[in-house]
N, C-alpha and C positions, 0 to 999 in steps of 0.2 A: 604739111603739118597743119595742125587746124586747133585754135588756142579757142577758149571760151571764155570773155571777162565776163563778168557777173557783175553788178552794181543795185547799191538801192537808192532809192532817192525818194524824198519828201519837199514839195515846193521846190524853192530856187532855181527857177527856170534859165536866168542868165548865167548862173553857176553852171547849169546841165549844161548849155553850149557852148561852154570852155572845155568841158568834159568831152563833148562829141569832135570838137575839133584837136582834143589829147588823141583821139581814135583815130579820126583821118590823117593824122599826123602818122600813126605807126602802119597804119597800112597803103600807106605813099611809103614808106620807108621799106619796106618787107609788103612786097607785091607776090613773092612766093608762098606767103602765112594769109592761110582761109581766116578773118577772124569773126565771129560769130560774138555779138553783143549783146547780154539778157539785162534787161529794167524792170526791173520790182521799185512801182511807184503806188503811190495813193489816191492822187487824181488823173481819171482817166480822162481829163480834158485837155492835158498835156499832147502836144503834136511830138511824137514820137520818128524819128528817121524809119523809113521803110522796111530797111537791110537789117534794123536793130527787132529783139523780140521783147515782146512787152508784155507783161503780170500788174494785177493790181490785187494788192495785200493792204489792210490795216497798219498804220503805224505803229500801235501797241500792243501787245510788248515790242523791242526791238528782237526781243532772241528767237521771237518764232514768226517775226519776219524775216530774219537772217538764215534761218530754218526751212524757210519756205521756199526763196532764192536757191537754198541748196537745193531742195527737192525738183525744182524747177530745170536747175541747171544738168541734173542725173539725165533727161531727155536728149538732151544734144549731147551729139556723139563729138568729142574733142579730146586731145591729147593731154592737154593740160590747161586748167584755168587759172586766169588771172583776178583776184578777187579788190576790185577797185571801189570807195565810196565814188556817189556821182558828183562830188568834188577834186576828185583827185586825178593829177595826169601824169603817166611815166615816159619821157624823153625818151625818142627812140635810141639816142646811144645807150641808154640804160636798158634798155631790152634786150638791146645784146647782148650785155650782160646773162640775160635770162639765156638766152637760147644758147651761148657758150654751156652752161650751166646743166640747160638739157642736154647736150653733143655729151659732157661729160659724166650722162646718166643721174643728175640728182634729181629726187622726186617733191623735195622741200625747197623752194627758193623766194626768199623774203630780205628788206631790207632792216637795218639796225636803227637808223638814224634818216630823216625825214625833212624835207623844206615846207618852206608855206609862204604863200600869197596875202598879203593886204593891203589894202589900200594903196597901189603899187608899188610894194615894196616887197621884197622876198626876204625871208630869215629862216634859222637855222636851228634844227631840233638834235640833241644827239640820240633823244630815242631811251631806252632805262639806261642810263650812264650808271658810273663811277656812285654809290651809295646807294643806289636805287636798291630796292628786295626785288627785282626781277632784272637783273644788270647780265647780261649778255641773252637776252633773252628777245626775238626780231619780233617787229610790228605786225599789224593787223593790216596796214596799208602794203600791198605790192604784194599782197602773200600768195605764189604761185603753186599749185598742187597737181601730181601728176594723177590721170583717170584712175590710175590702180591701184595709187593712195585715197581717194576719195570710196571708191569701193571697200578698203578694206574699214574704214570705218563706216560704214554702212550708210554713204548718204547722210550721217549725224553728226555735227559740230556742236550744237546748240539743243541739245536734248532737253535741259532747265526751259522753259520757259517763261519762266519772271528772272531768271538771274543778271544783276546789273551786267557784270563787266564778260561780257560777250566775247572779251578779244583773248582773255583770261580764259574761260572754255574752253573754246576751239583752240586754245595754244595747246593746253593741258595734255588735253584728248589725243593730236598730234602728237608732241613728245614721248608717249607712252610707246610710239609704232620705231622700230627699230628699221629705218629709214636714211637713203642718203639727202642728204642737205648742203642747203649753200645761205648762211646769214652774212649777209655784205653791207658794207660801208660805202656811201657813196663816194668817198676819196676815191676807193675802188675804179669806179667809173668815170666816166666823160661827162655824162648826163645828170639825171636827175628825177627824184619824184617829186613832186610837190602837192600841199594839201592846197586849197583854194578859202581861206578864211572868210564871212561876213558876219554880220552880226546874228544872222539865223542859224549861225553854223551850230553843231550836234554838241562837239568838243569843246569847253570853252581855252579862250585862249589867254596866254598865262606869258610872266615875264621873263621865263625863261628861254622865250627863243631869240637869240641871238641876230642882229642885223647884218645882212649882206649886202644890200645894195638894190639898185635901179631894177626894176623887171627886164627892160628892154635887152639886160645880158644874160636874159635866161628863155625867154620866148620869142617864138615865130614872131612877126609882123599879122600875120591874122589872130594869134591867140592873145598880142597884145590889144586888140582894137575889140575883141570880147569880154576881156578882164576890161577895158577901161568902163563898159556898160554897165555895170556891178555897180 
């Protein structure tokens, strides 16, 4: 099987190599999965891993950077991609997750509910909860898509290009296709995703995430000694 994550990135370079060691982490764990890494950044002075394929897009707008990524990623032949900011890392028990999820044919697999990193500390997102106007509705973060659902909407997520809310689009668009799906809770799982917060981060950050605790019960020993460079 041969997964393709896609990421975009802007600056934050000690962010990015918490991001590349989220990658090495999942394929030490699943040595039978090809996985094929695409980087749509903005500065091409950035030293990029070999084995990773690398774009340079304008940061503005966002939607037809995230447009372009898609276009970019229609080239590699892959069974399904995994669409990750280059902030974000999914544990490989939580992959499994994913790949259970493929065994059982769904072509939409995304999470509800979201961690994050700061300042070493990890806290807890539930994602559109209880009141929200989009409450059962899964994230833009971990959102995995099968090749023949990308096909059927034509290589397009992101057609607007000035429209804000980017994650809103591509949800839309998606929902429309009468597809199998998997929105899970990380209770669900063993693992985790997690966002990587700094002060340059895209999203800002708000008082609603909930504190969990120490890093160190949630990451490697090398991806704590990354986070601590931050």
């Amino acid at each position: 099987m041969t997964i393709c994550i896609p990421t975009i990135m802007y600056k934050r370079w000690a962010t990015f190599k918490v991001f590349e060691q989220g990658i090495r982490e999942l394929q030490q764990a699943y040595s039978d999965i090809e996985f094929k890494v695409l980087v749509v950044g903005t500065d091409d002075s950035l030293i990029i891993p070999e084995d990773f394929i690398y774009f340079g897009y304008p940061n503005e707008p966002l939607s037809r950077k995230a447009q372009y990524r898609l276009e970019m990623a229609e080239h590699i032949k892959a069974d399904y991609y995994l669409f990750l900011g280059s902030d974000d890392i999914v544990s490989p028990l939580t992959f499994e997750h994913y790949l259970n999820c493929i065994s059982q044919g769904c072509k939409w697999i995304a999470p509800l509910d979201l961690y994050a990193w700061k300042d070493g500390q990890v806290y807890y997102s539930a994602g559109y909860g209880s009141g929200n106007p989009r409450q059962g509705e899964s994230l833009a973060v971990g959102r995995m898509l099968s090749r023949d659902v990308l096909d059927r909407v034509g290589w397009t997520l992101w057609p607007e290009f000035k429209y804000r809310n980017i994650d809103r689009m591509a949800y839309d668009r998606l929902n429309k296709l009468n597809i199998r799906k998997n929105f899970f809770g990380l209770n669900q799982v063993n693992g985790f995703i997690c966002d990587i917060k700094t002060s340059e981060n895209v999203s800002r950050w708000h008082s609603g995430w909930k504190l969990q605790g120490d890093q160190s019960h949630y990451f490697s020993r090398e991806m704590q000694n990354l986070l601590n460079e931050i």
